[in-house]
C-alpha positions in Angstrom: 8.5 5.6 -1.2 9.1 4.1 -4.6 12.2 6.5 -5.1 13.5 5.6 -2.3 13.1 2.0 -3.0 14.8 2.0 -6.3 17.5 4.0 -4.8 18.5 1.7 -2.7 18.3 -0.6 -4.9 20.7 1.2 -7.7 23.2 1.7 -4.5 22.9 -2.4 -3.5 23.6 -3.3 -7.2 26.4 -1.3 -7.1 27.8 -2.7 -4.5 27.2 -5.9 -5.3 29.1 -5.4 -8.8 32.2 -3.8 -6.6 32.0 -7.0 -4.0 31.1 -9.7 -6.5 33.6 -12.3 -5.5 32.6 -12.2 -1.9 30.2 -14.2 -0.2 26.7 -12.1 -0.9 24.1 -14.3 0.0 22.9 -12.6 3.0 22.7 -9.5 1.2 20.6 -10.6 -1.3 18.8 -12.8 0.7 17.8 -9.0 3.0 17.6 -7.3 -0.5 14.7 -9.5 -1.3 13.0 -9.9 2.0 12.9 -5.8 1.9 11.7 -5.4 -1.8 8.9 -8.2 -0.6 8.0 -6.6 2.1 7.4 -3.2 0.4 5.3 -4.9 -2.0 3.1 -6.7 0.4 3.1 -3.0 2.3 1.6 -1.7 -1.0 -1.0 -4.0 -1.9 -2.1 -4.0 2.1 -2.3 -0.2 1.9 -4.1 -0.2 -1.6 -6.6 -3.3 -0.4 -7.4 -1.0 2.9 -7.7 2.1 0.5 -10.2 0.2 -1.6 -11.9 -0.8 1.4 -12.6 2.2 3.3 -13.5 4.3 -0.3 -15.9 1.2 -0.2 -17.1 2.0 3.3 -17.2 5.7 2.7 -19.8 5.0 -0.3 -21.7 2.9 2.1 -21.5 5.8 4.7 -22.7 8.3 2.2 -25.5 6.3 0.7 -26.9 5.5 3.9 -26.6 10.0 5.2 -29.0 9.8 1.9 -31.3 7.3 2.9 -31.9 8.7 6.1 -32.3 12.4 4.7 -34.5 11.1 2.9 -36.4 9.1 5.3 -36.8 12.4 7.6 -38.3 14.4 4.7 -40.6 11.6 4.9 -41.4 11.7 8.2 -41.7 15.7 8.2 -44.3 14.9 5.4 -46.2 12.5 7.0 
């Protein structure tokens, strides 16, 4: 996605340079609210990737524990 980000971002500065003495605002206004919004988008998928690596380690430790707590039992 980043690719495609900075594309359209090298195709929005160029037009920008070619309409420069026209009234922009609104463009750059949407420009920014887009580039803000991918980076929120980001960091919300990178959070929620920490997160469920987190819960996957949790997952895994507790598989162990109870594995473990079997071959107990089967002992006892």
């Amino acid at each position: 996605g980043d690719g495609i980000v900075m594309a359209f971002e090298n195709v929005l500065q160029k037009l920008l340079e070619d309409y420069g003495n026209d009234d922009t605002r609104n463009v750059k206004e949407t420009t920014e609210y887009l580039k803000t919004s991918w980076i929120n988008l980001k960091q919300s998928i990178a959070d929620r990737q920490s997160a469920l690596e987190a819960e996957l380690r949790t997952v895994q430790a507790s598989r162990r524990d109870l594995e473990n707590f079997l071959k107990w039992i089967q002992e006892a």
